[in-house]
PyMOL CGO cylinders between C-alpha atoms (Angstrom):
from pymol import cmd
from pymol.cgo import CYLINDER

trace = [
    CYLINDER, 53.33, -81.80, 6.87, 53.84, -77.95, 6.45, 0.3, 1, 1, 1, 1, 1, 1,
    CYLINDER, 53.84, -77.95, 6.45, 51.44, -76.19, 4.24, 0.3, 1, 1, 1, 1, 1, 1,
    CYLINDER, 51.44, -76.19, 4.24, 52.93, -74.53, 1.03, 0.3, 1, 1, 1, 1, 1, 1,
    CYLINDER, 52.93, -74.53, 1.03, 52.78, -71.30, 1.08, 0.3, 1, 1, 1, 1, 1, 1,
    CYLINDER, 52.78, -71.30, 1.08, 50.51, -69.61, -1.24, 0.3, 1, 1, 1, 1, 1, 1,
    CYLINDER, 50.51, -69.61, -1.24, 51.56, -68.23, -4.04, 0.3, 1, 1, 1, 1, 1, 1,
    CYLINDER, 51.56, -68.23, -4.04, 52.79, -64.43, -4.02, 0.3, 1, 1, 1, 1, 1, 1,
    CYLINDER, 52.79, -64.43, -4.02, 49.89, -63.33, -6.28, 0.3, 1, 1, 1, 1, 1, 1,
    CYLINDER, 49.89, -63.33, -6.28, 47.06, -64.79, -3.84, 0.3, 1, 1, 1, 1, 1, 1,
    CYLINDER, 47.06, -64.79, -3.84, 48.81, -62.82, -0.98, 0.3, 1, 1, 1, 1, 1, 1,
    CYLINDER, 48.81, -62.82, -0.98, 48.37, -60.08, -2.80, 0.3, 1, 1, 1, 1, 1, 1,
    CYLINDER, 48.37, -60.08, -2.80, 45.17, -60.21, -3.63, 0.3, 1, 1, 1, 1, 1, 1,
    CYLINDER, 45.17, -60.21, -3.63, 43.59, -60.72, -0.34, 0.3, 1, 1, 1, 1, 1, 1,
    CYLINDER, 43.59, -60.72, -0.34, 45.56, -57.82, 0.90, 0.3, 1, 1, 1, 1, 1, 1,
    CYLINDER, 45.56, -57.82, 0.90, 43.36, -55.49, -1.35, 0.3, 1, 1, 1, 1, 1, 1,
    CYLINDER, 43.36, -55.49, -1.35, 40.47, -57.18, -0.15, 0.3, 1, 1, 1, 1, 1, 1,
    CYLINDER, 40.47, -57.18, -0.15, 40.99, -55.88, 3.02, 0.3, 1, 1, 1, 1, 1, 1,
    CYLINDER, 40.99, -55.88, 3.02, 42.18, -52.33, 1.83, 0.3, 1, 1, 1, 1, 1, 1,
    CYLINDER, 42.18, -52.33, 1.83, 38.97, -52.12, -0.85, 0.3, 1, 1, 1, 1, 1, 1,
    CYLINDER, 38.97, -52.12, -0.85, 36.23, -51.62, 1.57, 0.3, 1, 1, 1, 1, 1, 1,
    CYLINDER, 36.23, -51.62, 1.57, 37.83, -48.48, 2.90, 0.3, 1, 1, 1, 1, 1, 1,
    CYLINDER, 37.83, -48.48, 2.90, 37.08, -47.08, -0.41, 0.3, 1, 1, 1, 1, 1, 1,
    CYLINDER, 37.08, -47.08, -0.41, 33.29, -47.40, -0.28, 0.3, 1, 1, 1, 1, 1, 1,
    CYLINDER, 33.29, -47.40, -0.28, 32.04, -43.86, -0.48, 0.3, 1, 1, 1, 1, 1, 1,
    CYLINDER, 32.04, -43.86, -0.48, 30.33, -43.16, 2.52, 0.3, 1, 1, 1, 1, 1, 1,
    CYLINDER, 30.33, -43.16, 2.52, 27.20, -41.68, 3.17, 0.3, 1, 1, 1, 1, 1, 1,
    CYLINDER, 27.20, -41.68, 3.17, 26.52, -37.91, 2.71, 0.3, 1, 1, 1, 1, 1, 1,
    CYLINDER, 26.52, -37.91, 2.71, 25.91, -36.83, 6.11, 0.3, 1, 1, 1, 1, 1, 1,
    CYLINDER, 25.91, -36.83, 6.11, 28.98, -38.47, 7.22, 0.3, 1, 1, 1, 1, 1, 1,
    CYLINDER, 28.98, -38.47, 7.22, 31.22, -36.68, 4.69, 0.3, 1, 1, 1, 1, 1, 1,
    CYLINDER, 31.22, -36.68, 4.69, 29.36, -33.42, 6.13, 0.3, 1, 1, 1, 1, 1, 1,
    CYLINDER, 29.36, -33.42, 6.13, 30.24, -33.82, 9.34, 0.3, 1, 1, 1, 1, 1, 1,
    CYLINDER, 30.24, -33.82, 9.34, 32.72, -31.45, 10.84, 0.3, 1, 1, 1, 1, 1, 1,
    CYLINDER, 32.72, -31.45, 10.84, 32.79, -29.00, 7.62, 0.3, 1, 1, 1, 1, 1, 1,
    CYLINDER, 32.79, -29.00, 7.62, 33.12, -25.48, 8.42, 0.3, 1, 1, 1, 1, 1, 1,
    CYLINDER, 33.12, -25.48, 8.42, 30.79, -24.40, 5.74, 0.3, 1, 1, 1, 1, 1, 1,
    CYLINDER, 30.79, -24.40, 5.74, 28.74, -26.41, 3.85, 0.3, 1, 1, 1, 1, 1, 1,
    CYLINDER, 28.74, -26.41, 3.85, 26.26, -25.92, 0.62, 0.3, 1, 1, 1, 1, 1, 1,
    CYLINDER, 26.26, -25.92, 0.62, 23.13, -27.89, 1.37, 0.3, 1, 1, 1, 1, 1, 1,
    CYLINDER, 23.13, -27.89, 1.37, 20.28, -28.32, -1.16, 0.3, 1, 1, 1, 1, 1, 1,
    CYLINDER, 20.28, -28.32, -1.16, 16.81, -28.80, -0.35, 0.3, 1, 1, 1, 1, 1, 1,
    CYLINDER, 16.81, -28.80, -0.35, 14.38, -30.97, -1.50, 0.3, 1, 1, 1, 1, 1, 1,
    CYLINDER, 14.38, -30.97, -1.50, 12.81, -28.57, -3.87, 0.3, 1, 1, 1, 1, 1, 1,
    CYLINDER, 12.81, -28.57, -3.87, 16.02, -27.54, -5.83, 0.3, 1, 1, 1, 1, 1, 1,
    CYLINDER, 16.02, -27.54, -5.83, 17.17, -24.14, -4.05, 0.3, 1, 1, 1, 1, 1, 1,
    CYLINDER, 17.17, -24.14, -4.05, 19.79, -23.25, -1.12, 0.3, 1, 1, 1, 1, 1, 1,
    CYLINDER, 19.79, -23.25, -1.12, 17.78, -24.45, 2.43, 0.3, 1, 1, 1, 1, 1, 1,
    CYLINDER, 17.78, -24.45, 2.43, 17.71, -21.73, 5.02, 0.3, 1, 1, 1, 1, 1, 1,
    CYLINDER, 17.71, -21.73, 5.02, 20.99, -21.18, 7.16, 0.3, 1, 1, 1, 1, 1, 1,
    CYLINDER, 20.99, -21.18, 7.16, 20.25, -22.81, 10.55, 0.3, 1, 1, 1, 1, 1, 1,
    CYLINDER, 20.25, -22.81, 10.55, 20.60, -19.91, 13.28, 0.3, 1, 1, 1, 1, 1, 1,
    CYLINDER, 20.60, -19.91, 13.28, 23.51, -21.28, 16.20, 0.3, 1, 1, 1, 1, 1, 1,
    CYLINDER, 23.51, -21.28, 16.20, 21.53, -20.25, 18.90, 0.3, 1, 1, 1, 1, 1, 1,
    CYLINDER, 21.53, -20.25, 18.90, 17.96, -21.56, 17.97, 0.3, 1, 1, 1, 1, 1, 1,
    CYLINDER, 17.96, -21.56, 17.97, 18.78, -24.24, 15.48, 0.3, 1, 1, 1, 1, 1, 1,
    CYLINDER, 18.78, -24.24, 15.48, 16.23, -23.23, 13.39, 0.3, 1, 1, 1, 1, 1, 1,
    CYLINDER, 16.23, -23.23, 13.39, 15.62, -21.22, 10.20, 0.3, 1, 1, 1, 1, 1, 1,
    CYLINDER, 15.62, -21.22, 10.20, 15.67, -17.29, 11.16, 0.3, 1, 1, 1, 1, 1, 1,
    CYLINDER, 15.67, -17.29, 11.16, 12.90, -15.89, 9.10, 0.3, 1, 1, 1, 1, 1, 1,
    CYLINDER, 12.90, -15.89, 9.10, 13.93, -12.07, 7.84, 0.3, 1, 1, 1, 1, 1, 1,
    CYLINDER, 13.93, -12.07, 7.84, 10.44, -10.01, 7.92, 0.3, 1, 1, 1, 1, 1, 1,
    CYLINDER, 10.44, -10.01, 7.92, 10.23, -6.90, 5.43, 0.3, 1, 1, 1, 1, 1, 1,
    CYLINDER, 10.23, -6.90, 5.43, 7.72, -4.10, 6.97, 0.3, 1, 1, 1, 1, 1, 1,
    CYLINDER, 7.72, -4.10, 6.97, 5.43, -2.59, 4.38, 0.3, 1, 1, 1, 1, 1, 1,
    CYLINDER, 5.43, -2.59, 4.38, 5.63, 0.93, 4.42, 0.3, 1, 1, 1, 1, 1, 1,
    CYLINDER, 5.63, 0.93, 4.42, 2.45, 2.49, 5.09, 0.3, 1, 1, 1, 1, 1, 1,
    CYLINDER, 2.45, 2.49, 5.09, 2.02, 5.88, 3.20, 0.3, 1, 1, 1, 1, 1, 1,
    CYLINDER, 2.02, 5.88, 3.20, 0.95, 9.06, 4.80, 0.3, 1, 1, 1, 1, 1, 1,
    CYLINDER, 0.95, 9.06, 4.80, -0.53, 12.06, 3.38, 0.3, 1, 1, 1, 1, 1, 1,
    CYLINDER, -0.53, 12.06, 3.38, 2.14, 15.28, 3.93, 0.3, 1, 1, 1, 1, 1, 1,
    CYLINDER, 2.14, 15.28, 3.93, 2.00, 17.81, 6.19, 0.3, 1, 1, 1, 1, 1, 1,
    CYLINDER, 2.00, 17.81, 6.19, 1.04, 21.37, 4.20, 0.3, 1, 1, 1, 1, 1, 1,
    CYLINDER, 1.04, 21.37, 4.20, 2.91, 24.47, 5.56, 0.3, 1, 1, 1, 1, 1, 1,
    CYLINDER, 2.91, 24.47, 5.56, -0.48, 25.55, 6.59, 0.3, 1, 1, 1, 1, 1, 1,
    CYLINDER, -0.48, 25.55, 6.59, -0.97, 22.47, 9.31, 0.3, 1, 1, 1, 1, 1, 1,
    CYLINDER, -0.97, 22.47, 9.31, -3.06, 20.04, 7.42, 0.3, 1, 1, 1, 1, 1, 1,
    CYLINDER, -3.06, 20.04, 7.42, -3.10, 17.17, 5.65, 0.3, 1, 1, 1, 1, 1, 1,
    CYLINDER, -3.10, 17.17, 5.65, -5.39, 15.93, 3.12, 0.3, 1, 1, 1, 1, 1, 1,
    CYLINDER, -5.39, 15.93, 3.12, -6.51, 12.57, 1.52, 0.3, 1, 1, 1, 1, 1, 1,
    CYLINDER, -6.51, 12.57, 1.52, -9.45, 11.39, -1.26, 0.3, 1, 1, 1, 1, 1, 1,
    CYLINDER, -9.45, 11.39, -1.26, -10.60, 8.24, -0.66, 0.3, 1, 1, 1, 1, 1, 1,
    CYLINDER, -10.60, 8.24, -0.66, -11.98, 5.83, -3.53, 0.3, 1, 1, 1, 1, 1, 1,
    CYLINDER, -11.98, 5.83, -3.53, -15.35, 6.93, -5.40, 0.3, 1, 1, 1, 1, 1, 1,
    CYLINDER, -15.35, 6.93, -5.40, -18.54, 4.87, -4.16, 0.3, 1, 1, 1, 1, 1, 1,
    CYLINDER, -18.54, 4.87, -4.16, -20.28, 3.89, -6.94, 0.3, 1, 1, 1, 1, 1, 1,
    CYLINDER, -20.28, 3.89, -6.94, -24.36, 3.48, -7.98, 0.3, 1, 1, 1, 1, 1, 1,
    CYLINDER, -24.36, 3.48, -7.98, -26.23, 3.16, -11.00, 0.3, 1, 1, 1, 1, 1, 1,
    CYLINDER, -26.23, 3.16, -11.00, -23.77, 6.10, -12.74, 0.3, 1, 1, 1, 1, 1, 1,
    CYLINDER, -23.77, 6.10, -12.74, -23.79, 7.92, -9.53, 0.3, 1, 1, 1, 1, 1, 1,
    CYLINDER, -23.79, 7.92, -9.53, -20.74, 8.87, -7.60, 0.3, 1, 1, 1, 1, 1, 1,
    CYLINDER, -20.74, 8.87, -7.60, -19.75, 9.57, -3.95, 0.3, 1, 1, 1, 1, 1, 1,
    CYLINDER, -19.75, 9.57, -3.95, -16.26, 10.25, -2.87, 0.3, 1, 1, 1, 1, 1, 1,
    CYLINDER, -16.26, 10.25, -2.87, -15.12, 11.79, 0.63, 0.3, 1, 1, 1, 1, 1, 1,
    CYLINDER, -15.12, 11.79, 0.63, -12.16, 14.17, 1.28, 0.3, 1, 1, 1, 1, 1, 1,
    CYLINDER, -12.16, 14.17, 1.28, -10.42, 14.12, 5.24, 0.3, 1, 1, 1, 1, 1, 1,
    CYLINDER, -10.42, 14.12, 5.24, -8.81, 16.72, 6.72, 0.3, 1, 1, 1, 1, 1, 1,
    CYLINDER, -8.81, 16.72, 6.72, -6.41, 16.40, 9.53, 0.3, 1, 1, 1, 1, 1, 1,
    CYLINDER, -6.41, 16.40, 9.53, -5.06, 18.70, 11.55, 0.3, 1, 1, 1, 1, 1, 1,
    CYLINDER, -5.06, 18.70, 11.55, -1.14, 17.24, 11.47, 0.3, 1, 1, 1, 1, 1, 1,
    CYLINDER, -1.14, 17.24, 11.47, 0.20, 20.46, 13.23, 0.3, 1, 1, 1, 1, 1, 1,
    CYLINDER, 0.20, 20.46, 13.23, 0.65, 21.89, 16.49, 0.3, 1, 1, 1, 1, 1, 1,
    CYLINDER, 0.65, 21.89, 16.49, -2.04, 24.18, 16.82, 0.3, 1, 1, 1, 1, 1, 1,
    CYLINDER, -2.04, 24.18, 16.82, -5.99, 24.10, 16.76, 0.3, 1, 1, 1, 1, 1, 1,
    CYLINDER, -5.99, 24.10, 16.76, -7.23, 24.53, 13.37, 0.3, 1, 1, 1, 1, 1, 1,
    CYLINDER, -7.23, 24.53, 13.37, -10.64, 26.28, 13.13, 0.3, 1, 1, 1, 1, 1, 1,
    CYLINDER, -10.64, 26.28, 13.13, -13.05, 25.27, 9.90, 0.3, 1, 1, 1, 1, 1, 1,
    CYLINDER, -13.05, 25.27, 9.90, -16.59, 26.40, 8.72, 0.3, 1, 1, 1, 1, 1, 1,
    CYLINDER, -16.59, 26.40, 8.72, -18.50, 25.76, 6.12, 0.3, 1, 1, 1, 1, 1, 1,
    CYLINDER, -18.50, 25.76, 6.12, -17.57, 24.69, 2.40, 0.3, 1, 1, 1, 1, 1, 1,
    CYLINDER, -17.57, 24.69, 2.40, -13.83, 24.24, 1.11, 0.3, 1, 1, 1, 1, 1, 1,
    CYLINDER, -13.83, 24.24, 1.11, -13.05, 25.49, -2.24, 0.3, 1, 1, 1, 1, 1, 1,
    CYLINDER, -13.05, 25.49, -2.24, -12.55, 23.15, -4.85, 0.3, 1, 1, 1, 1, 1, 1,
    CYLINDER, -12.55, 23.15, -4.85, -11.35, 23.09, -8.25, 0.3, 1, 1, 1, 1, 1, 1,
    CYLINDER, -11.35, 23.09, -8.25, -10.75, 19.81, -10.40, 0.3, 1, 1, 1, 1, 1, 1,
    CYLINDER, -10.75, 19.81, -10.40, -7.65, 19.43, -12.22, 0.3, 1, 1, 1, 1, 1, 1,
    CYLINDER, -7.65, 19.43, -12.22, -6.94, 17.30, -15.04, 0.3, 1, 1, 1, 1, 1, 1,
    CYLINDER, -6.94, 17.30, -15.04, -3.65, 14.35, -15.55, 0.3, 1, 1, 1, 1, 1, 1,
    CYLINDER, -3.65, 14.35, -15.55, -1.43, 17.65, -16.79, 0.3, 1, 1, 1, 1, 1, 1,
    CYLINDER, -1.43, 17.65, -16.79, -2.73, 19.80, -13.31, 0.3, 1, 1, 1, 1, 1, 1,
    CYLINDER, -2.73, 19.80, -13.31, -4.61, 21.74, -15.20, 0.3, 1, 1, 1, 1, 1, 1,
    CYLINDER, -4.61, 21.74, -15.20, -8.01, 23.12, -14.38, 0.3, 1, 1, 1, 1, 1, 1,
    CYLINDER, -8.01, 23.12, -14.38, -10.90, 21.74, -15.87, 0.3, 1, 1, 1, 1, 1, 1,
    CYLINDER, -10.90, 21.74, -15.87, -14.34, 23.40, -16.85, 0.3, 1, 1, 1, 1, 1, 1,
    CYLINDER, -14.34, 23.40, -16.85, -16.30, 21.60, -13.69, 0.3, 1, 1, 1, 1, 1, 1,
    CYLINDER, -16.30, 21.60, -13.69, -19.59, 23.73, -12.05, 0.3, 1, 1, 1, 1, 1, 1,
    CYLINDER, -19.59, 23.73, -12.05, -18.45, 23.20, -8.49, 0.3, 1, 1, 1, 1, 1, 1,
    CYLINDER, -18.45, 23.20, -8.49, -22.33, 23.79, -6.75, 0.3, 1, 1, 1, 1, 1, 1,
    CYLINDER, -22.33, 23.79, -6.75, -22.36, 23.55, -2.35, 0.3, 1, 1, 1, 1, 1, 1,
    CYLINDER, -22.36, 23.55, -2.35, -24.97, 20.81, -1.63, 0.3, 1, 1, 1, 1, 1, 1,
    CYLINDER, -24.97, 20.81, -1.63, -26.24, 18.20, -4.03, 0.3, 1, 1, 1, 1, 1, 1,
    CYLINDER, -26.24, 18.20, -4.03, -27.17, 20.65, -6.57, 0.3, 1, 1, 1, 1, 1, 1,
    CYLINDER, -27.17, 20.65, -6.57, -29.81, 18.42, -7.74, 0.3, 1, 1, 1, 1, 1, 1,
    CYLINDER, -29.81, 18.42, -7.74, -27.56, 15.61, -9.05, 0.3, 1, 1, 1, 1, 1, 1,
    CYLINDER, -27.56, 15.61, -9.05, -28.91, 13.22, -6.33, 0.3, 1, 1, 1, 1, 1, 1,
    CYLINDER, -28.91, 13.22, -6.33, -30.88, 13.09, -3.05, 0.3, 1, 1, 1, 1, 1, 1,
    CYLINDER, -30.88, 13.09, -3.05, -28.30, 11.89, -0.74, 0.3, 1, 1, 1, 1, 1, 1,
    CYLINDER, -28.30, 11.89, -0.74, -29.15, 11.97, 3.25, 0.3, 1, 1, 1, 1, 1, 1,
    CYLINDER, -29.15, 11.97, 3.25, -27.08, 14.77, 5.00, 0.3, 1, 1, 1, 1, 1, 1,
    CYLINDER, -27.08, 14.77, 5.00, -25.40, 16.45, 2.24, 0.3, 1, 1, 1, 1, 1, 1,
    CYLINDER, -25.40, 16.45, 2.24, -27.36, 19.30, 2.32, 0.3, 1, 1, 1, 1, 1, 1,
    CYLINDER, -27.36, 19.30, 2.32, -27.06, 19.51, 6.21, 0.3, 1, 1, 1, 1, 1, 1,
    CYLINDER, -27.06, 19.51, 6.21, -26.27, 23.55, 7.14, 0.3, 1, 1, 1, 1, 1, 1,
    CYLINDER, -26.27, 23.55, 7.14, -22.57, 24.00, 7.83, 0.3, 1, 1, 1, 1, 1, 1,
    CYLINDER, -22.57, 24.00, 7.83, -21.76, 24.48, 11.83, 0.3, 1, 1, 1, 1, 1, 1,
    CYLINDER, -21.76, 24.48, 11.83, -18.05, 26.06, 12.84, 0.3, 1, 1, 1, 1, 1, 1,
    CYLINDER, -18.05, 26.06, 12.84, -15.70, 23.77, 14.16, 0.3, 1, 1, 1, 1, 1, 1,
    CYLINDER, -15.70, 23.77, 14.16, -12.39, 23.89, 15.73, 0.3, 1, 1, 1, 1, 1, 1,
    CYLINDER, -12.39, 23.89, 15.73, -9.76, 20.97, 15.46, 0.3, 1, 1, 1, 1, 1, 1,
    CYLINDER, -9.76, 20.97, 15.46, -7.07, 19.85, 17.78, 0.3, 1, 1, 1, 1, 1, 1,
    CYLINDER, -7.07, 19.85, 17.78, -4.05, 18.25, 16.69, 0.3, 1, 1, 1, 1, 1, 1,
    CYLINDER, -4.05, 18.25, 16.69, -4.59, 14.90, 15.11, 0.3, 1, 1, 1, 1, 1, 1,
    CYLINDER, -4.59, 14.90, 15.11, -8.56, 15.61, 14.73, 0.3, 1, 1, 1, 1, 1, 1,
    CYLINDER, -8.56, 15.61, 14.73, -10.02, 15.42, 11.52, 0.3, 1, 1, 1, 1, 1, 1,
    CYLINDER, -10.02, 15.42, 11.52, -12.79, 16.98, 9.40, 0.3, 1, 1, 1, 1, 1, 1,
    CYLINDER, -12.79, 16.98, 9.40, -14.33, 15.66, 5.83, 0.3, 1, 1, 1, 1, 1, 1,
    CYLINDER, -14.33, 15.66, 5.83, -16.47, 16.47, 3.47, 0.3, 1, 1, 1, 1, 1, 1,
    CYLINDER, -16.47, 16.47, 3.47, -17.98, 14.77, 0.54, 0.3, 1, 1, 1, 1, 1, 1,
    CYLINDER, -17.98, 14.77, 0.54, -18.09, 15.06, -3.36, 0.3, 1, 1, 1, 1, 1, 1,
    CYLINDER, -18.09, 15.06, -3.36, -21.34, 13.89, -5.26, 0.3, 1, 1, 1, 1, 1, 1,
    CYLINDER, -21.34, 13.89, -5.26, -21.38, 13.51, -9.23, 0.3, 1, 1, 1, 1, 1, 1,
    CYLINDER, -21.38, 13.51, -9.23, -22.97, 11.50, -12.30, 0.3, 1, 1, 1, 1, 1, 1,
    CYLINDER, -22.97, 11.50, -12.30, -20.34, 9.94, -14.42, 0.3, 1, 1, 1, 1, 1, 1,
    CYLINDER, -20.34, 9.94, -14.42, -23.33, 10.40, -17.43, 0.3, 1, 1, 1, 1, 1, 1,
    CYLINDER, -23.33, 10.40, -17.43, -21.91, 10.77, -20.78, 0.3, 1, 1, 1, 1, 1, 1,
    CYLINDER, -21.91, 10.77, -20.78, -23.78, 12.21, -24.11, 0.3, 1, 1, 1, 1, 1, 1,
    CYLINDER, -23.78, 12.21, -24.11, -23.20, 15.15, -26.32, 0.3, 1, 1, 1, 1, 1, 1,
    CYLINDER, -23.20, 15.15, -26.32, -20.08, 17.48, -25.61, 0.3, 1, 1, 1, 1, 1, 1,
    CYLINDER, -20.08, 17.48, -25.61, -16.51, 16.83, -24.25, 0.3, 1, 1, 1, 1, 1, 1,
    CYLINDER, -16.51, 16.83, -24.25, -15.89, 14.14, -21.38, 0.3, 1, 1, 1, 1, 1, 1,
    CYLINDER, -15.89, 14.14, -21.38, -14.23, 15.09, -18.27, 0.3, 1, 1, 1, 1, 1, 1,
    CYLINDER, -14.23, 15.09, -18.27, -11.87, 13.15, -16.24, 0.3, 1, 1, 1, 1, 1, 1,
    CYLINDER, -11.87, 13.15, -16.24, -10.47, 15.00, -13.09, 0.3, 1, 1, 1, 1, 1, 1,
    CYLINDER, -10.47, 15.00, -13.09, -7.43, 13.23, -12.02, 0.3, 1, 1, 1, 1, 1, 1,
    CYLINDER, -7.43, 13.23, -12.02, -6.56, 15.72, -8.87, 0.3, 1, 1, 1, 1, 1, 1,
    CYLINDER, -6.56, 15.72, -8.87, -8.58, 18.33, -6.58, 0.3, 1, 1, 1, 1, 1, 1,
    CYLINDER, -8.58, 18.33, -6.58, -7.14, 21.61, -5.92, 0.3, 1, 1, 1, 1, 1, 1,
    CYLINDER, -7.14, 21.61, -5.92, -8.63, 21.87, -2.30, 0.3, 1, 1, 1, 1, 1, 1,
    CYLINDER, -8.63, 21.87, -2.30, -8.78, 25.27, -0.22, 0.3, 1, 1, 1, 1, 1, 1,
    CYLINDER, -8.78, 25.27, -0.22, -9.33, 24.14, 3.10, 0.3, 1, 1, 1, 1, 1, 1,
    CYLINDER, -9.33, 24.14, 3.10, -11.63, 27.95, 3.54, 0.3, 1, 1, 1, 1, 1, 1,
    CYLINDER, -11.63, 27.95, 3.54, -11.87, 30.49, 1.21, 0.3, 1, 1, 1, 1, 1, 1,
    CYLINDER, -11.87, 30.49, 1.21, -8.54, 32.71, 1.53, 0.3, 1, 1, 1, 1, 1, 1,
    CYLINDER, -8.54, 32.71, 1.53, -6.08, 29.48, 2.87, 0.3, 1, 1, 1, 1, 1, 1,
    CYLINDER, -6.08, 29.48, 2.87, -3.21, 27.89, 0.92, 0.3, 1, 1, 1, 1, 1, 1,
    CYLINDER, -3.21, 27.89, 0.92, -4.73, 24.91, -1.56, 0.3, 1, 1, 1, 1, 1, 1,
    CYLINDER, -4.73, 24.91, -1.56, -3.69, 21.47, -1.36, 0.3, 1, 1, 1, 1, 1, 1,
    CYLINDER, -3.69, 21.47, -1.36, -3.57, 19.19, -4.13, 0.3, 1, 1, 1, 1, 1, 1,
    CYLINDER, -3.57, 19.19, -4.13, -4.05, 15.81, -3.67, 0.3, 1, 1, 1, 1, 1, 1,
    CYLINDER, -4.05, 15.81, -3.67, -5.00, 12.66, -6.25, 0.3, 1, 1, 1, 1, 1, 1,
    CYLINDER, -5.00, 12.66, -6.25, -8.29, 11.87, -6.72, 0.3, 1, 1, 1, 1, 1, 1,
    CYLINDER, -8.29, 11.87, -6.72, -9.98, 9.60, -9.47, 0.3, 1, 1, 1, 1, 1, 1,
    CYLINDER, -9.98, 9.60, -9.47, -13.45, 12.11, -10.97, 0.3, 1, 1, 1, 1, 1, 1,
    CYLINDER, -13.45, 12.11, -10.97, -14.95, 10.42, -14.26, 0.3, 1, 1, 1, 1, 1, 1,
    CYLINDER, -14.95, 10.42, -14.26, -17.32, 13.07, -14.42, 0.3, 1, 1, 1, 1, 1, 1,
    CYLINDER, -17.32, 13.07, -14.42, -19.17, 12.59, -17.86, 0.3, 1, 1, 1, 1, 1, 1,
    CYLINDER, -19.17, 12.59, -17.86, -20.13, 15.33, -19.72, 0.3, 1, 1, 1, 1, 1, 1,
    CYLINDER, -20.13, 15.33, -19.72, -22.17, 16.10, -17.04, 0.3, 1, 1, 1, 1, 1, 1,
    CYLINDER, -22.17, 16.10, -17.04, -19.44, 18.76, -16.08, 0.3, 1, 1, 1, 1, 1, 1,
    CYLINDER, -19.44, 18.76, -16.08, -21.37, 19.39, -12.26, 0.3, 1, 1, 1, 1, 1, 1,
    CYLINDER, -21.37, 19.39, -12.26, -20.11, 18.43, -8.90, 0.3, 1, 1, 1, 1, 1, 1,
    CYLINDER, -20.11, 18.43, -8.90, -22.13, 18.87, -5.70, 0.3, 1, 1, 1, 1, 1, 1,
    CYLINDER, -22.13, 18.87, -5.70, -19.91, 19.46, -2.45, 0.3, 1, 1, 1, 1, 1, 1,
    CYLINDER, -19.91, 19.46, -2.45, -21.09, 19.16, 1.02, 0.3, 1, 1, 1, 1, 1, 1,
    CYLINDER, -21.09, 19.16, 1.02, -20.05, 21.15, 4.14, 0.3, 1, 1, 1, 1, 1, 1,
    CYLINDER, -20.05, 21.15, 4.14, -17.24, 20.23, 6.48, 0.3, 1, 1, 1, 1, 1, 1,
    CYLINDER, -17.24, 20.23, 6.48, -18.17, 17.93, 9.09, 0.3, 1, 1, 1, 1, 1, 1,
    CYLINDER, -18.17, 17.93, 9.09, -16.15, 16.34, 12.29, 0.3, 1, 1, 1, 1, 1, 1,
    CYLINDER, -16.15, 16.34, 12.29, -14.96, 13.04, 11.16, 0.3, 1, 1, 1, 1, 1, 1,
    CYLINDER, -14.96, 13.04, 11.16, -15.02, 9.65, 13.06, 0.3, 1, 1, 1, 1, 1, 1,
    CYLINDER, -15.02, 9.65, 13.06, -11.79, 8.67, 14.98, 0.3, 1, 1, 1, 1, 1, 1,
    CYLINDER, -11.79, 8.67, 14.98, -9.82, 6.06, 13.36, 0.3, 1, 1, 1, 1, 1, 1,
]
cmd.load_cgo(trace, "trace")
């Protein structure tokens, strides 16, 4: 006996059974797949890192820090005030010199030193050499010797103060007016002095400083 035919309507039906399964959207990585350029999310919500061709890995980008240096004067030097030590309302700070020219650079003695306020302007500060009785301090009062510097050598000294306050007007240097011998060009460079009312600061000689 032949079979009847099925209806037209069942034909078509299992023809879009078989076209239906095409349709299934298929998975991510597959859809990715041989995309010239493709925006990929990571897990945490932002763009994840471009993988470099050669490596196949992310290519980290590293920023230097700029490290900053102290100028050169016109007179060959350059000088820097490091951070105030402090102790029981007593204060230490050293100064470096370095010879940043071409040339030796001779030194002897005490700089001259004037403090200078936020505006640059000069303050009413006893600048004594030594520890001027503020504090007993080991070396400070050591006798200056001469000394000659070749490029890239450097020299300090050191500052010495009370930060004491009582009656009269408080002093706050905020730069130091620096002549590296009595006669040369001054420097000015920053430098944090709460100085009181004390209005004294002891100064020690120059002496050859360590290599860094």
């Amino acid at each position: 006996m032949n079979a009847t035919p099925p209806p037209h309507g069942t034909r078509r039906i299992r023809a879009l059974r078989q076209v239906v399964p095409l349709l299934v959207p298929l998975p991510a990585a597959v859809l990715l797949t041989g995309c010239g350029s493709t925006h990929v999310t990571a897990a945490g919500g932002g763009p994840a890192p471009t993988a470099s061709p050669q490596l196949g890995a992310p290519t980290p980008t590293a920023t230097p820090t700029p490290t900053p240096t102290p100028d050169c004067s016109p007179g060959g030097v350059s000088l820097a005030a490091g951070e105030a030590d402090a102790a029981m309302g007593l204060r230490a700070m050293t100064v470096r010199l370095t010879n940043c020219g071409t040339r030796p650079y001779t030194l002897n003695g005490h700089p001259g030193v004037r403090v200078l306020s936020a505006e640059r302007a000069p303050l009413d500060i006893g600048v004594r050499h030594g520890s001027a009785g503020i504090a007993t301090v080991e070396g400070f009062d050591a006798a200056p010797a001469p000394m000659t510097l070749q490029p890239q050598e450097a020299a300090e000294f050191k500052l010495l103060w009370r930060n004491t306050v009582t009656a009269g007007e408080k002093a706050d240097g905020r730069y130091l007016d620096i002549a590296p011998q009595p006669g040369r060009p001054t420097v000015t460079v920053p430098a944090d002095l709460d100085l009181g009312t004390t209005g004294k600061l002891g100064i020690s000689a120059w002496t050859k400083a360590p290599a860094r």
